[in-house]
C-alpha positions in Angstrom: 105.3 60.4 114.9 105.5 62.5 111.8 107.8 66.0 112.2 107.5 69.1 109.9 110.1 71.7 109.6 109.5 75.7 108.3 112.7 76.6 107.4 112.6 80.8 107.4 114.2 81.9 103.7 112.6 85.1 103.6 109.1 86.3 101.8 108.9 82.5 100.9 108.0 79.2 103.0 109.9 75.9 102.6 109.1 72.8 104.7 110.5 69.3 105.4 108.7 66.4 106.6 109.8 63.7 107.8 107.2 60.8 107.9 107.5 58.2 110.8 107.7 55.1 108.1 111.4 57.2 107.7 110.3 58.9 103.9 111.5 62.4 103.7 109.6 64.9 102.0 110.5 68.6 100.6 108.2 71.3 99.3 109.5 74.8 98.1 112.9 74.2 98.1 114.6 78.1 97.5 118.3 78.8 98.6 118.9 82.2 98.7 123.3 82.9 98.8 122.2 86.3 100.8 121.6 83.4 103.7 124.8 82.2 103.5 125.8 86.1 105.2 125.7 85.4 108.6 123.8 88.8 109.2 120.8 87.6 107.6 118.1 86.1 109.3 117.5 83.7 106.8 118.8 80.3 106.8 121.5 78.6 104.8 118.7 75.7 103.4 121.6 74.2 100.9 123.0 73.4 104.1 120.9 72.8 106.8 119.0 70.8 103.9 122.6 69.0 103.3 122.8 68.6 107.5 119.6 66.6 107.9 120.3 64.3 104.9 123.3 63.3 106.2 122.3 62.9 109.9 120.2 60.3 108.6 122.8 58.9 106.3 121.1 59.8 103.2 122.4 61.5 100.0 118.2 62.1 98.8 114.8 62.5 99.5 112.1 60.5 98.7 109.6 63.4 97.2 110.5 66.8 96.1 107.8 69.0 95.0 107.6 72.5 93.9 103.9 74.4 94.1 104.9 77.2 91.8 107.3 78.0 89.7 110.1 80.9 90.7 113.3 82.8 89.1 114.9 82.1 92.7 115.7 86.0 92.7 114.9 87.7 96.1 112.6 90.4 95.7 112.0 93.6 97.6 108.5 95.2 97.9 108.1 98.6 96.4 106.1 101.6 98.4 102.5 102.0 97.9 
């Protein structure tokens, strides 16, 4: 059975899938180092990305795509 992972990083959506033929795919890939303060909610994805590679003993995946491009810099809404 095929398995797809939301990882939370904020105002921004990254997901895994792993397909049952064992292919691992990544969309939206975005580490923010404000998750790497354990006070924040969002997750470390450098290494919980890092985790699952290696739990599988794998060093890649087998597609990486991105669906927009992005200055990686976490942004903060501004009243109306």
């Amino acid at each position: 059975m095929h398995k797809i992972t939301f990882y939370p990083i904020g105002n921004a959506d990254c997901c895994k899938i792993d397909l049952h033929s064992g292919q691992k795919l990544l969309f939206d890939f975005a580490h923010y180092t404000v998750a790497e303060d354990d006070n924040d909610k969002r997750v470390d994805l450098a290494a919980a990305i890092r985790e699952d590679l290696e739990a599988d003993s794998r060093t890649d995946f087998d597609v990486v795509a991105f669906s927009h491009a992005d200055d990686g810099a976490p942004r903060r809404r501004r009243a109306a």
